[in-house]
C-alpha positions in Angstrom: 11.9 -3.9 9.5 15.1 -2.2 8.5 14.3 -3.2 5.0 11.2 -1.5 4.8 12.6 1.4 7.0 15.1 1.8 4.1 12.8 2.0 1.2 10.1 4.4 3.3 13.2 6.7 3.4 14.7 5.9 0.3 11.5 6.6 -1.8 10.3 9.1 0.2 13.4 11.1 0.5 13.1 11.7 -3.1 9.5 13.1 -3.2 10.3 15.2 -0.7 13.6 16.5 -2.3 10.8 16.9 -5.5 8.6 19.2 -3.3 11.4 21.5 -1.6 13.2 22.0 -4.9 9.6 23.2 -6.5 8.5 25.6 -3.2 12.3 26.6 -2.8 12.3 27.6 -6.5 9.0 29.7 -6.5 9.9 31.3 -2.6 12.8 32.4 -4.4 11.9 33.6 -8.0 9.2 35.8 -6.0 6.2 33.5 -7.6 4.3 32.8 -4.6 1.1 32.8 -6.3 2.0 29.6 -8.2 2.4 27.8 -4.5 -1.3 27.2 -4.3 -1.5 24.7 -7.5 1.6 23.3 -6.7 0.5 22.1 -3.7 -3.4 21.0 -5.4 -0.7 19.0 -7.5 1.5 17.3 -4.8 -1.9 16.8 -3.1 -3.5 14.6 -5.4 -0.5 12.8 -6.4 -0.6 12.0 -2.8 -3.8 10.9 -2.7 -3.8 8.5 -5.8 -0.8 7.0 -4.4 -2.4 6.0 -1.1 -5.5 4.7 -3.7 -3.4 2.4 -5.6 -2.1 1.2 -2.2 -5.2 1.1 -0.4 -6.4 -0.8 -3.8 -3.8 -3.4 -4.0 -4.5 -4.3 -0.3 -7.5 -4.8 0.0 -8.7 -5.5 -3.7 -6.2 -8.7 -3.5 -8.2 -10.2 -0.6 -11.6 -10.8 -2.8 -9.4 -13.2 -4.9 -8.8 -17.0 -4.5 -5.5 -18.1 -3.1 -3.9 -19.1 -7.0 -5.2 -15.3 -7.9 -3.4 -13.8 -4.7 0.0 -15.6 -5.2 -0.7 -15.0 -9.1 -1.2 -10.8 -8.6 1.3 -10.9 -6.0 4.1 -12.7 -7.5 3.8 -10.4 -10.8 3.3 -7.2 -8.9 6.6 -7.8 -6.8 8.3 -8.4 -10.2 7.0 -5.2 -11.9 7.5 -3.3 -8.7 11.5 -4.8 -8.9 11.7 -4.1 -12.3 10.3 0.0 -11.7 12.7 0.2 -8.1 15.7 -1.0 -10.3 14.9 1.6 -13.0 14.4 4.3 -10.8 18.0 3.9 -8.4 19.9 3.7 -11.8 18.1 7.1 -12.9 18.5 8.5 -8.9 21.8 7.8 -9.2 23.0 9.3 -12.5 20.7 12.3 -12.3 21.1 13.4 -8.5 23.7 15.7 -8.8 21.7 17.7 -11.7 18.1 17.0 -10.4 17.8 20.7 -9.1 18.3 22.2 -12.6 15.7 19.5 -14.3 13.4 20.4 -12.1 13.8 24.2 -12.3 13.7 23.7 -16.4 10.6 22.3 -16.1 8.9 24.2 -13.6 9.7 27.5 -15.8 8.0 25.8 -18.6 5.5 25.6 -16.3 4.9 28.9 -14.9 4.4 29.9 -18.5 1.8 27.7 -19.7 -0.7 28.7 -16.5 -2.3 27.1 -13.6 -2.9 23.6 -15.1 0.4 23.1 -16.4 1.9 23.8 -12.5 -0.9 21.5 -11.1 0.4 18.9 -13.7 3.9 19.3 -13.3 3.8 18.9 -9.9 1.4 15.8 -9.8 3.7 14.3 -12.4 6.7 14.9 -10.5 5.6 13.6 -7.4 2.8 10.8 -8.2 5.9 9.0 -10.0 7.6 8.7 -7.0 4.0 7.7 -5.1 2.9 5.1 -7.1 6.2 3.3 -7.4 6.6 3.6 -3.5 3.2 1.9 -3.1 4.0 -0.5 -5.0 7.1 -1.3 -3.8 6.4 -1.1 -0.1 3.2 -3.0 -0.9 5.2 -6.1 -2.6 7.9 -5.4 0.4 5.4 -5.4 3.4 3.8 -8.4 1.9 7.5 -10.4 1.1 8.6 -9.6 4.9 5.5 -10.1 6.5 6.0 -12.2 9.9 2.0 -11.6 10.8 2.9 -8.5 12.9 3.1 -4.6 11.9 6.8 -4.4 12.1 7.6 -4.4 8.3 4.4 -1.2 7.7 5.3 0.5 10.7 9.2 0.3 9.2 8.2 1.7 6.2 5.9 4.5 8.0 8.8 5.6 10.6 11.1 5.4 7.0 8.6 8.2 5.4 8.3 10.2 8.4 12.5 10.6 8.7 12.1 11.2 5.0 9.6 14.2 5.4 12.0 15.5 8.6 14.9 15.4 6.5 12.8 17.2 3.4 12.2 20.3 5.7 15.6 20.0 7.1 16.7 20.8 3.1 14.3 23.5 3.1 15.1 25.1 5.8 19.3 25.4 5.1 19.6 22.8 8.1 21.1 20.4 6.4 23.2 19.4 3.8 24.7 16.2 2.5 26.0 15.1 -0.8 23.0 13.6 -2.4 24.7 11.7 -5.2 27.0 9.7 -2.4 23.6 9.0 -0.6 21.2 7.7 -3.4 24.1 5.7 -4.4 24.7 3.7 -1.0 21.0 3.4 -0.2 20.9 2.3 -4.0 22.9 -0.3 -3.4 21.4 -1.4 -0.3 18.0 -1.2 -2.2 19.1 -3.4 -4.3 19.5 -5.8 -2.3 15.9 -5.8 -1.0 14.8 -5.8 -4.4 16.5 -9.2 -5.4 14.6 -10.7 -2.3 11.4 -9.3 -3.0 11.8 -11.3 -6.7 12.6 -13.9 -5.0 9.7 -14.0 -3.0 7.5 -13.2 -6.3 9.0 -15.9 -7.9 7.8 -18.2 -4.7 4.5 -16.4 -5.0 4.2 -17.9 -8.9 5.6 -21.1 -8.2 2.7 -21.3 -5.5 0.0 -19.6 -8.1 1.3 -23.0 -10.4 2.0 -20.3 -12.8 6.0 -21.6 -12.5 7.5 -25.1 -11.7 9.8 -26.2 -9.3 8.2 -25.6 -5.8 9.2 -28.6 -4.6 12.9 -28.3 -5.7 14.7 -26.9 -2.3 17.9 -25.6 -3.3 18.7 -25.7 0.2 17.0 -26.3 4.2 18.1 -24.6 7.4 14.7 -24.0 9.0 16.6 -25.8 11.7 19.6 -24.0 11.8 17.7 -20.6 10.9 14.2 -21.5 12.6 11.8 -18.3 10.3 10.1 -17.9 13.9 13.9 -17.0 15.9 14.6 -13.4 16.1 17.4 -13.6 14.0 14.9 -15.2 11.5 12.3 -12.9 11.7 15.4 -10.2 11.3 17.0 -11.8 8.2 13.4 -11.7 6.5 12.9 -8.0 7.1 16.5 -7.1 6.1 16.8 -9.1 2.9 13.2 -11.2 2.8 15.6 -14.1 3.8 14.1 -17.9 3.3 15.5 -20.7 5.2 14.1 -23.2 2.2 13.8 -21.5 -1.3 13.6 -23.6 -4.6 16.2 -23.9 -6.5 15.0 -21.4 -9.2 14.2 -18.4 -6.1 18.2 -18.8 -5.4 18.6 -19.0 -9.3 16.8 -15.8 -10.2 18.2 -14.3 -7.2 21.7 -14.5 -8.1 20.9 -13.8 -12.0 19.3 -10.2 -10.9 21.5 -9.4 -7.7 25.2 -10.3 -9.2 24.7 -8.0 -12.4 23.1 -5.1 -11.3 25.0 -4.3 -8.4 27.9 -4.5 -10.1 26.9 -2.6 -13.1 25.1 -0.2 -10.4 28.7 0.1 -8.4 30.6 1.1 -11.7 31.9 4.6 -12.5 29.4 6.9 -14.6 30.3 10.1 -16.8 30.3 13.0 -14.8 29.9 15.4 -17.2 26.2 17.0 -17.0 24.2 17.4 -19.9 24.3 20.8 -22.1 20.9 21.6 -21.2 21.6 21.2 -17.5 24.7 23.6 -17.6 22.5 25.9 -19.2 19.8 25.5 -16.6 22.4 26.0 -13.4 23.9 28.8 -15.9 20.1 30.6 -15.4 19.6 29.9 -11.8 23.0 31.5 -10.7 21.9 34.6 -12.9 18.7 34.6 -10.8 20.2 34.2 -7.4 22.9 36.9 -8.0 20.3 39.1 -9.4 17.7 37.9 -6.0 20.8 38.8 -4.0 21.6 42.3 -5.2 18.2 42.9 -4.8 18.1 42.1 -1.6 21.3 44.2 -0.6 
């Protein structure tokens, strides 16, 4: 359950990072009347995420059992290869993802209504349709036939959205680039047992080899209906008896991407950031003398 509680938060601590720097941004520039598509925006990104969710659950139950394991096993891999993606960006841009967003939402404003709907779909459905995914291929790796692992993932959004309006509101500050970077790390962990479980899934689909080539058996040591079974799989999708390509690809994605996720970046923001947080300190001192 803490696995999925980690990626509800995780993922949904950025979209609602997304929506407070876009409201905070107009509330402050004095453009309330760009609030309304904004919102239209966020809404339907929203919506098409719980669609793609809603589609992947209960469009993979018409299939035959090869089909399930087949759409499951390949979905957990792309969903790995788009969570992997996304921590490495997260991480590097954290720091500067206020002035990005800003850049573009001034493009925005600019170009009209549709251009705010858009930008605000885009910048939010990204985040929703990976996190359906993800939690989708996550529910279904760590499933132990209860509604732990969803109900992980929904208490995960809901601290996500409290923390969001926490930002908004001034309550709350923490240094973002420390945080993505830890829950990063910890997400990537999840993610190299969620391949390993798709890698099960193809092996089952006979799309892959090997499923009868245990790397290793503890069922009796680490019986998957104990507690601390049932734990292990909802922290790290844990197996008591994987093949020996599961531990294989395991250790081939997990080894190599934390460590290249744990080394030092540049620093240094881009040019067009610095002139972005240049233009937003004009506007604030500019809001503030205003206001005096």
């Amino acid at each position: 359950m803490f696995g999925n509680y980690l990626i509800g938060l995780r993922e949904g601590l950025e979209a609602s990072l997304v929506v407070c720097i876009l409201i905070a941004y107009l509330v402050k520039t004095g453009r309330r009347d760009a609030l309304k598509p904004i919102w239209i925006g966020i809404g339907v990104a929203v919506g098409v995420a719980l669609a793609f969710g809603a589609g992947l659950e209960f469009g993979s139950q018409e299939l035959t059992f090869e089909a399930q394991e087949l759409l499951g096993g390949s979905l957990s891999i792309v969903a790995v290869v788009l969570v992997t993606w996304m921590v490495f960006w997260m991480r590097r841009t954290a720091r500067h993802l206020r002035a990005e967003l800003h850049g573009r939402l001034d493009a925005a404003l600019q170009m009209g209504t549709g251009a705010l709907v858009a930008t605000a779909f885009l910048a939010v459905g990204r985040e929703g349709l990976e996190t359906a995914l993800f939690v989708w291929a996550s529910v279904r790796a760590s499933s132990d036939g209860t509604f732990a692992p969803l109900a992980g993932v929904l208490l995960g959004l809901l601290t996500a959205v409290l923390l969001g309006w926490l930002f908004y509101r001034g309550a709350l500050r923490i240094n973002l680039a420390k945080f993505f970077t830890w829950t990063g790390g910890m997400l990537v962990v999840v993610a190299a047992g969620v391949l390993a479980y798709g890698v099960h899934d193809l092996q089952e689909a006979r799309f892959l080899d090997g499923l009868a080539d245990k790397a290793f058996d503890i069922s009796a040591t680490i019986p998957p209906d104990s507690w601390y079974g049932t734990l292990l799989k909802g922290v790290f999708n844990f197996q008591p008896n994987p093949t020996d390509l599961q531990v294989t690809v395991w250790a081939l994605y997990l080894v190599p991407t934390l460590a290249l996720f744990l080394a030092p970046i540049g620093s240094g923001p881009s040019v067009r950031v610095k002139k972005q947080k240049a233009t937003d300190e004009k506007a604030d001192a500019e809001a503030s003398a205003e206001t005096a």
